[in-house]
C-alpha positions as CSV (number, residue, x, y, z in Angstrom):
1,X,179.6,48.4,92.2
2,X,181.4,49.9,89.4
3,X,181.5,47.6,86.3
4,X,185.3,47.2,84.7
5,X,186.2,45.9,81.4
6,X,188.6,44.0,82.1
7,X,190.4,43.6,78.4
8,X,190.4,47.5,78.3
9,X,192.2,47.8,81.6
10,X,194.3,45.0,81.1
11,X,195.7,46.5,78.3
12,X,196.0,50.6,79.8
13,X,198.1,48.6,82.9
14,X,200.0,46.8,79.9
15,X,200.9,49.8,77.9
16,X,202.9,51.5,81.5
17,X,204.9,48.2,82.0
18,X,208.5,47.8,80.7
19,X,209.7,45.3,78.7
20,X,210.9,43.0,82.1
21,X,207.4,43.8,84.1
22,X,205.2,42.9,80.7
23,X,207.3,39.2,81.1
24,X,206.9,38.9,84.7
25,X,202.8,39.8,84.3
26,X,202.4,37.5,81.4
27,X,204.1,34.8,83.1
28,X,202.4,35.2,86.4
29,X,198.7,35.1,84.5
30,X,199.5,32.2,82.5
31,X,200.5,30.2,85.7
32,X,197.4,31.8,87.2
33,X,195.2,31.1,84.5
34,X,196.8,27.1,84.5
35,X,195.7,27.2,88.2
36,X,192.5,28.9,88.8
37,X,188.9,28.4,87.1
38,X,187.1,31.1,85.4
39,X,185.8,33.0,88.2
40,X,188.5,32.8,90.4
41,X,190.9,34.1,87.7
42,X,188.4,36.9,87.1
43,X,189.0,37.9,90.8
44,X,193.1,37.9,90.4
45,X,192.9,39.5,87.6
46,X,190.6,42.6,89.1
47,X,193.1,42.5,92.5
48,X,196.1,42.8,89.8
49,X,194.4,45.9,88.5
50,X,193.7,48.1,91.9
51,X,197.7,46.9,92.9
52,X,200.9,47.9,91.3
53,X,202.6,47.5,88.7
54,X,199.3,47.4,86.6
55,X,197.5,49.9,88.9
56,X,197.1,53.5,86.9
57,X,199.3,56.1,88.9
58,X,197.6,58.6,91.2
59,X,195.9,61.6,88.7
60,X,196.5,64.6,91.7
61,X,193.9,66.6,89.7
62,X,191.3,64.4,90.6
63,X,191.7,64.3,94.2
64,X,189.4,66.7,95.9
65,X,190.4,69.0,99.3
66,X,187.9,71.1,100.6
67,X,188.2,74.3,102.2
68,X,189.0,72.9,105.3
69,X,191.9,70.4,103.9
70,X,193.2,73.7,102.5
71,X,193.3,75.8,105.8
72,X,195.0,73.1,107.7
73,X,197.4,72.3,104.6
74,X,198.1,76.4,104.7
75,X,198.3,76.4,108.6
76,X,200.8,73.7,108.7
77,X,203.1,74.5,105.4
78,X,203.3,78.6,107.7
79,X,204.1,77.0,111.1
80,X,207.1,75.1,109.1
81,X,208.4,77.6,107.5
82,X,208.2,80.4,110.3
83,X,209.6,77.9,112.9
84,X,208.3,77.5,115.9
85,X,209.5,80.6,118.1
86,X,207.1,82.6,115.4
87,X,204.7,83.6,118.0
88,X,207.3,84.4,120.6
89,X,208.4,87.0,118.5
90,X,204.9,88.9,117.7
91,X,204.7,87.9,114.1
C-alpha cells in the first residue's frame, strides 16, 4: 500500500476549495477530530482525501487505453456519426 503524507495532501485538497468549502472542511475536521481518537481520525481524514471536494480532479493524460480501448472507442464514435442505415447503403 501506497504511503500518503497526509499534511502534504491535506493541503493540495485545501488549495482547490473556495472560501465556503475551506469553512465547511475545517469545521467538519474539527468536530471529527473532537470525536474520534488518533487512529480513527487518521482513517477520516485518508477517506476525505480519495472523496470530493478534497479529492484531486481526474488528470485524462494519465489514464491509459490500449489499442483495443481505442478500436472500440473509433468503432463506436463511426457507427454514431454514420447512423445506423450506414451499412444498408454500401458505405
Amino acid at each position: 500500500m501506497r504511503r500518503t503524507d497526509l499534511a502534504e495532501a491535506t493541503m493540495e485538497g485545501w488549495a482547490r476549495l473556495d472560501e465556503a468549502q475551506r469553512q465547511r472542511s475545517f469545521m467538519a475536521f474539527v468536530s471529527a477530530a473532537m470525536r474520534l481518537d488518533r487512529l480513527e481520525l487518521r482513517a477520516w481524514l485518508l477517506r476525505r482525501l480519495r472523496n470530493p471536494p478534497l479529492a484531486p480532479p481526474i488528470d485524462p493524460a494519465r489514464l491509459m487505453l490500449g489499442d483495443v480501448d481505442i478500436a472500440f472507442i473509433q468503432r463506436t464514435v463511426g457507427e454514431a456519426a454514420c447512423g445506423p442505415d450506414r451499412d444498408e447503403a454500401g458505405g
